[in-house]
C-alpha positions as CSV (number, residue, x, y, z in Angstrom):
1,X,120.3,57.4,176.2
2,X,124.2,57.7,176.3
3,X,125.8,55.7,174.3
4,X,127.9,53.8,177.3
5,X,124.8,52.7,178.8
6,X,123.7,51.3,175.6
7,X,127.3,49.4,174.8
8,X,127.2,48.1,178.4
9,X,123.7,46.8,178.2
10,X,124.3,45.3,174.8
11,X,127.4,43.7,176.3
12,X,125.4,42.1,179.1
13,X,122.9,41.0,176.9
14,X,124.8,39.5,174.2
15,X,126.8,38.0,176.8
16,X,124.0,36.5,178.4
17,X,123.1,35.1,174.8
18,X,126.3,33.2,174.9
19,X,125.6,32.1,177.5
20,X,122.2,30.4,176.8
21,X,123.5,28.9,173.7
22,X,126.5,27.6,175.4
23,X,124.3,26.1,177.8
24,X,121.8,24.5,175.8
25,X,124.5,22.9,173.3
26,X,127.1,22.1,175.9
27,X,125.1,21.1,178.8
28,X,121.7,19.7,177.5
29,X,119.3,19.1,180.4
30,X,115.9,18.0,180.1
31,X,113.6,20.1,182.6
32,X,110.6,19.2,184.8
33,X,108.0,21.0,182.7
34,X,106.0,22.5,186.0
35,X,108.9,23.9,187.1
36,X,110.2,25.2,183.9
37,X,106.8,26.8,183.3
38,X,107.0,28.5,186.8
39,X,110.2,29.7,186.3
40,X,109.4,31.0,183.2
41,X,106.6,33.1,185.0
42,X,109.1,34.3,187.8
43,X,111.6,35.2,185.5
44,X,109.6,37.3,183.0
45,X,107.9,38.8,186.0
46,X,111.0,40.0,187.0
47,X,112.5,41.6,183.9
48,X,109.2,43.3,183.1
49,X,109.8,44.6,187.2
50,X,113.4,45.1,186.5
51,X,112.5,47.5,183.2
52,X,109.8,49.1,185.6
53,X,112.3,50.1,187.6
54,X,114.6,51.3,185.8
55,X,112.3,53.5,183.0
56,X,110.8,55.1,186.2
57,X,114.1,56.2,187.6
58,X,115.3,57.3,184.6
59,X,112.4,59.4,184.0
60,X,112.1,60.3,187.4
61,X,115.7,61.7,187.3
62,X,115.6,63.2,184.0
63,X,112.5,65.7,185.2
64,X,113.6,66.5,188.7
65,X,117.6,66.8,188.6
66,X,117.8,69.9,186.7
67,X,120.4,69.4,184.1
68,X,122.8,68.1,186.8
69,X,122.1,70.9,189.5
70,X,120.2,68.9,192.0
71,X,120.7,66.1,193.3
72,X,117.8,63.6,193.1
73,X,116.5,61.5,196.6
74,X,112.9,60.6,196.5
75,X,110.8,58.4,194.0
76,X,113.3,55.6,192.9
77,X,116.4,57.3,194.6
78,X,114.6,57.2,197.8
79,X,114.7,53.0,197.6
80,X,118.3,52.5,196.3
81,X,121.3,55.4,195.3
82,X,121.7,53.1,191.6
83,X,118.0,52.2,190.4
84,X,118.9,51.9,187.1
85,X,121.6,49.8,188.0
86,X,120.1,47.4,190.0
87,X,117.1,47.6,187.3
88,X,119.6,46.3,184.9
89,X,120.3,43.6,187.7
90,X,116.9,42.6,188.3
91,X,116.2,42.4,184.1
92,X,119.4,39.7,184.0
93,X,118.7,37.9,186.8
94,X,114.9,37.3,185.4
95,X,116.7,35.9,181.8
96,X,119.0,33.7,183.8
97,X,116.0,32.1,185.9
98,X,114.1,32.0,182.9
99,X,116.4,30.7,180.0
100,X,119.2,29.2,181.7
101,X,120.7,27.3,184.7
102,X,120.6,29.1,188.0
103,X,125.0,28.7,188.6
104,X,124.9,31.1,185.4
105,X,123.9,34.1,188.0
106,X,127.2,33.4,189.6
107,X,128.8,34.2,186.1
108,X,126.4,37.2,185.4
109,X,126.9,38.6,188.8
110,X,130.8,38.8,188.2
111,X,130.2,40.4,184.9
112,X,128.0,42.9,186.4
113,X,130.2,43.7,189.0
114,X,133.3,44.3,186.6
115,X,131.3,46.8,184.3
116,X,128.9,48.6,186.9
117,X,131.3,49.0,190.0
118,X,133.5,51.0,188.5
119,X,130.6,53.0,187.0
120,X,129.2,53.3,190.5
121,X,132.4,54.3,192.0
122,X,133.1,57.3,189.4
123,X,129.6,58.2,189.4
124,X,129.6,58.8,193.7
125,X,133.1,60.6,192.9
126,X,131.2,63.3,190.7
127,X,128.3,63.7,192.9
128,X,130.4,63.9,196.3
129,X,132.2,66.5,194.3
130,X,129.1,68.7,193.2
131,X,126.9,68.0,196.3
132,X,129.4,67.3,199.0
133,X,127.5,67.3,202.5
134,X,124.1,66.2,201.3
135,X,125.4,63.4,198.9
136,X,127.4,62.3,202.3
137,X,123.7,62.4,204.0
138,X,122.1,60.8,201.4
139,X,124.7,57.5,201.4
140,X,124.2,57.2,204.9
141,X,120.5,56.8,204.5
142,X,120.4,55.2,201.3
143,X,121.1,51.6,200.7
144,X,124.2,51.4,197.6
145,X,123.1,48.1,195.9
146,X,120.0,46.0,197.6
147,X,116.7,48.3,198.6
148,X,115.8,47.6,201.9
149,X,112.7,45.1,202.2
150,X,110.2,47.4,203.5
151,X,110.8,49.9,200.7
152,X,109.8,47.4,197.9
153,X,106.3,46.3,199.9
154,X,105.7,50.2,199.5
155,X,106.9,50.5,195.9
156,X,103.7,52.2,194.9
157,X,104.7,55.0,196.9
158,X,107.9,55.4,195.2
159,X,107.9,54.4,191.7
160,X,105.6,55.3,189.0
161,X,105.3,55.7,185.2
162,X,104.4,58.5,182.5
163,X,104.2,57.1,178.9
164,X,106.8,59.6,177.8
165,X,109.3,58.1,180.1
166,X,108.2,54.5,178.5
167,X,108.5,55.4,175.0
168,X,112.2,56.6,175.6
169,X,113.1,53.0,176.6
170,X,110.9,51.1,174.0
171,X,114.4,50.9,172.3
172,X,115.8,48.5,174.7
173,X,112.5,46.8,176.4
174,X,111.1,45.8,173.0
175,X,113.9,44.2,171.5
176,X,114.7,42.0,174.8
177,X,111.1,41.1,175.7
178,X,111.1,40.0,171.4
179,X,114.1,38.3,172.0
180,X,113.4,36.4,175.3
181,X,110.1,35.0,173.7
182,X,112.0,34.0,170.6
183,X,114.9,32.4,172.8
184,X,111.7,30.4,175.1
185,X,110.3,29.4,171.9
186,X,113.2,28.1,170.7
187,X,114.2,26.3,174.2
188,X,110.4,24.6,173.6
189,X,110.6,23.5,170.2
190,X,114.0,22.1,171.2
């Protein structure tokens, strides 16, 4: 994994940590346990899906791109042009619904924007440079940011996962899934 993927996720991460300390000693809020409980449920459902997503496009991309000399549009890139990105998105947004009050997605979002859109932007530079005509084709049929609806009620058709491509992200799926469960704990014992 390169190293600026790991400093950015570690920055989102620890920032999100902030943030549910913050929360919890500045704004104290005693929850309805049923709903806490459900959004518990929703939110760990959705950064388990959000590390789905992005282990399988990672994978997915690292066996079929060809040390950089094709360019990569089915499985994952099929659904979105950034799937690791909006992975990322999906495993933040599930930690915000789970640990925290929902205004803190505004907050995460504006943080995600600053570090990724940039990214994105010199990323589609490169490729439009090395691909030119068929990276133009492929933005025109690819959504940037949000998958289109019908594409995730077909995800089976478009995602999948070998254990190889699992074990290379046990570095960052153990230690958040560890520390969400330590952070819930906490928030119950609280």
């Amino acid at each position: 994994m390169k190293i600026r993927i790991k400093i950015q996720g570690a920055l989102i991460f620890l920032g999100l940590g902030a943030m549910v300390l913050f929360s919890n000693f500045v704004f104290p809020e005693w929850k309805n346990r049923a709903l806490d409980y459900a959004l518990d449920a929703l939110g760990f459902a959705l950064v388990l899906f959000g590390f789905l997503f992005r282990i399988s496009a990672r994978g997915y991309k690292e066996e079929k791109t060809n040390n950089g000399n094709s360019l990569v549009k089915d499985g994952p890139y099929a659904i979105i042009r950034n799937p690791m990105y909006f992975g990322t998105f999906i495993i933040g947004t599930g930690v915000i619904i789970m640990l925290l009050k929902l205004w803190f997605f505004l907050i995460f979002t504006a943080i995600f924007l600053m570090i990724y859109m940039p990214q994105i932007k010199k990323e589609e530079g490169i490729l439009l440079d090395r691909f030119g005509q068929e990276y133009k084709e492929y933005c025109r049929v690819t959504p940037k940011y949000f998958p289109k609806i019908d594409y995730l009620l077909k995800l089976n058709q478009y995602v999948s996962l070998k254990p190889f491509w699992v074990k290379k992200e046990m570095f960052s799926f153990v230690p958040a899934i560890v520390l969400i469960i330590f952070m819930e704990i906490w928030e119950h014992i609280r």
